[in-house]
C-alpha positions in Angstrom: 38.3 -28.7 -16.9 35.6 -26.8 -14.6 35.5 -23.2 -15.2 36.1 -20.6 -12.7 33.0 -18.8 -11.7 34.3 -14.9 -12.4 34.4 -12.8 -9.2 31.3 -10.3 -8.9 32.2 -6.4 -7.9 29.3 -4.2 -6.8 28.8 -0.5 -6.6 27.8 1.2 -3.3 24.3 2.1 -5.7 23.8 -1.2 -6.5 24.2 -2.6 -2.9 22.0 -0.1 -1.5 18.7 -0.7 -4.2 19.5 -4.3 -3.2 18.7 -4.1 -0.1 16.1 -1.0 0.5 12.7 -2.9 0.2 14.2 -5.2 2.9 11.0 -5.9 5.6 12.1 -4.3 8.7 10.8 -3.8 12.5 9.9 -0.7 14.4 12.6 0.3 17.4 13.2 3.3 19.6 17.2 5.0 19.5 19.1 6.4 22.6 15.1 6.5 23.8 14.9 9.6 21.4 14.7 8.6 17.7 12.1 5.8 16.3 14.1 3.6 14.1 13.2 1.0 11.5 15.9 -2.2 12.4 16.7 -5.7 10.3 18.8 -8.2 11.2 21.6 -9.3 9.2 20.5 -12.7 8.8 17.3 -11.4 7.2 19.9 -9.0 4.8 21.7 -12.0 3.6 18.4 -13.9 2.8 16.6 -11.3 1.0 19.7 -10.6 -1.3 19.8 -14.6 -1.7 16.4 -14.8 -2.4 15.1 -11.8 -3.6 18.1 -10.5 -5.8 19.7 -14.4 -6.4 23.2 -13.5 -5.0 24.8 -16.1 -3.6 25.8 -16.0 0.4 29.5 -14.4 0.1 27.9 -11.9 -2.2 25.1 -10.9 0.3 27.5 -10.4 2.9 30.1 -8.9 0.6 27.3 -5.9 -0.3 26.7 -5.7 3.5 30.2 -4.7 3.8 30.3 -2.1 1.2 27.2 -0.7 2.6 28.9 -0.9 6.2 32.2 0.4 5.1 30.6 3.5 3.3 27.9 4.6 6.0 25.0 3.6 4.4 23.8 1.4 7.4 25.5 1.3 10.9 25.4 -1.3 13.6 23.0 -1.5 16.7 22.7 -3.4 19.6 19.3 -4.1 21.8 19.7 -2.4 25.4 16.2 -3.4 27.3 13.4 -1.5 25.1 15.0 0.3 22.7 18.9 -0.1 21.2 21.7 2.1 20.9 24.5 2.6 18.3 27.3 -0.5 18.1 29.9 1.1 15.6 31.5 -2.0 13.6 32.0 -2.2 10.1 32.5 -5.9 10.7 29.2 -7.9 9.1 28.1 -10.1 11.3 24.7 -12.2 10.2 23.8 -12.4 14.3 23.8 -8.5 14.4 21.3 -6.1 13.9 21.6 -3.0 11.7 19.7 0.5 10.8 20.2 2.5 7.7 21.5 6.2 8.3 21.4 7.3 4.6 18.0 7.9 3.9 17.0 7.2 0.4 16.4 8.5 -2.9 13.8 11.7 -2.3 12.9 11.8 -5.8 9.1 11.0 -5.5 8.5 13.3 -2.5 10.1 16.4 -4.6 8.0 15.4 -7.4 4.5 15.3 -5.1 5.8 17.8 -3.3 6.3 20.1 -6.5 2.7 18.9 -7.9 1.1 20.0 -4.7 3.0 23.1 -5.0 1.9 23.3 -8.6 -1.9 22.5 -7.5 -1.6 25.8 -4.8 -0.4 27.7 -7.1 -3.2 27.6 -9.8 -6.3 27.5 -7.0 -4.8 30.7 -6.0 -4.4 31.8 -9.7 -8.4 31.5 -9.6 -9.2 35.4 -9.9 -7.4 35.7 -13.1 -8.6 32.7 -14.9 -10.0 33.3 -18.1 -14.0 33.2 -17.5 -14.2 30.0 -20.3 -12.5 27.8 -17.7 -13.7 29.4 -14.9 -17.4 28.5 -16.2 -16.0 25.0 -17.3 -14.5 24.6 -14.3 -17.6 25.1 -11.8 -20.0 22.7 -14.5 -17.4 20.4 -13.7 -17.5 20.7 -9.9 -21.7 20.8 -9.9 -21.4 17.3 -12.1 -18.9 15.7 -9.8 -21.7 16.6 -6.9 -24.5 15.4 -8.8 -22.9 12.0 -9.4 -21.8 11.7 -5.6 -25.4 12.5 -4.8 -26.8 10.2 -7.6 -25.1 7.5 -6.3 -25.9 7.9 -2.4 -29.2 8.2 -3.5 -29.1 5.0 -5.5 -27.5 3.1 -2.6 -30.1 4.4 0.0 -33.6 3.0 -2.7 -31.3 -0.3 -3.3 -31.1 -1.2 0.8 -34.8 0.6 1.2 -36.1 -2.0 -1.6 -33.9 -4.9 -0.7 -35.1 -4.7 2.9 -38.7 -4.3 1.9 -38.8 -7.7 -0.5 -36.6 -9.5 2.2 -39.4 -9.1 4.3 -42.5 -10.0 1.8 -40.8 -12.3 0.2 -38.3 -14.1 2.3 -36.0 -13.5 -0.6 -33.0 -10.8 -1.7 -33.2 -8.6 -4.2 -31.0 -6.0 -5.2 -31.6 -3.3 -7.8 -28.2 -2.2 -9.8 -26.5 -6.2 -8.6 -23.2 -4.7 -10.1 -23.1 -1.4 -8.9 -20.3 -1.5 -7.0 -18.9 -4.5 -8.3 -15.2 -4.7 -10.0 -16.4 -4.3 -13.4 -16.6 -1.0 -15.7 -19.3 1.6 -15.4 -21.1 0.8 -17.7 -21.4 -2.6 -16.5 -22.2 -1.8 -13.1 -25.6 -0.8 -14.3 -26.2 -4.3 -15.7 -28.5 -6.3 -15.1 -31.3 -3.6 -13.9 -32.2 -6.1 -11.1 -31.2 -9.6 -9.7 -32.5 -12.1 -7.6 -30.9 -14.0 -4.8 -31.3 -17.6 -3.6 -34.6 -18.0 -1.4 -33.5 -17.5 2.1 -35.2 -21.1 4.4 -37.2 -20.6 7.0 -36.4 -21.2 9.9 -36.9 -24.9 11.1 -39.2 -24.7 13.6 -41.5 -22.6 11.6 -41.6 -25.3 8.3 -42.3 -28.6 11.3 -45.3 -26.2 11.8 -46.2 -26.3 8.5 -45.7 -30.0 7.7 -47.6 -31.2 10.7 
């Protein structure tokens, strides 16, 4: 005898992380407010494909998130669209969120910034240790910013000059801004290219 596939019940928290990475398209509202807008069609595939409900549970967490505000209905008027109030789902419709989402990581930038402020203007009364440690530390992130501007300039200065000698590139430091470590990025010392051909005109000339 076939079993009975158990009923699923979601929570307004879980229907709204379902659907808040959904891809969504940039809209104007009442021509005042910029809106971000998805379709409902879009909804139900994401949560099919992206969180492996099945279609009556897609549109079944569209209606919780209907029936408790979390997203309201919209309509397109010319350029822009204007507020539809139904809290029937409809997959043809399009929708907007009017719960804004969890704030957590702004607060937490927001309070490290705050933070960061805080202690620059603290500067006068630092002890003079970490005063002293921290301008050697500012002088050596200069030094390696000029270090390596330095370096780039000699590398397309010597790369230029053999191109032109000998018709061949040359780069000193290959790896220097390659996706390697650091210490890699200062090995090999040099490396060659393939020869660049000359032009065909120039070797018929030599052949005749």
């Amino acid at each position: 005898m076939a079993e009975v596939a158990t009923p699923r019940h979601f929570t307004v928290n879980y229907a709204e992380k379902s659907l808040r990475d959904i891809e969504t398209t940039e809209s104007i509202l009442n021509k005042m407010k910029r809106i971000s807008i998805f379709k409902g069609s879009h909804a139900v595939n994401h949560l099919m494909s992206k969180k492996g409900l099945l279609a009556s549970e897609a549109k079944e967490v569209m209606s919780i998130l209907l029936d408790n505000h979390y997203i309201v209905r919209v309509r397109p008027v010319d350029d822009q669209h204007i507020l539809d109030i139904s809290y029937e789902f409809n997959i043809n419709h399009e929708y907007i969120w009017i719960k804004e989402g969890s704030k957590t990581a702004m607060y937490l930038l927001s309070m490290a910034v705050f933070l960061a402020a805080l202690i620059l203007a603290m500067f006068p009364i630092w002890p003079r240790s970490v005063k002293m440690a921290t301008g050697y530390l500012f002088y050596a992130m200069i030094g390696i910013v000029i270090f390596l501007i330095s370096i780039t300039i000699i590398r397309a200065v010597i790369y230029l000059a053999v191109l032109l000698v000998c018709r061949r590139s040359f780069w000193l430091f290959p790896n220097l801004y390659a996706e390697c470590g650091i210490l890699e990025s200062f090995v090999p010392l040099y490396g060659w290219d393939e020869e660049i051909d000359e032009e065909p005109e120039l070797q018929e000339k030599k052949n005749k």
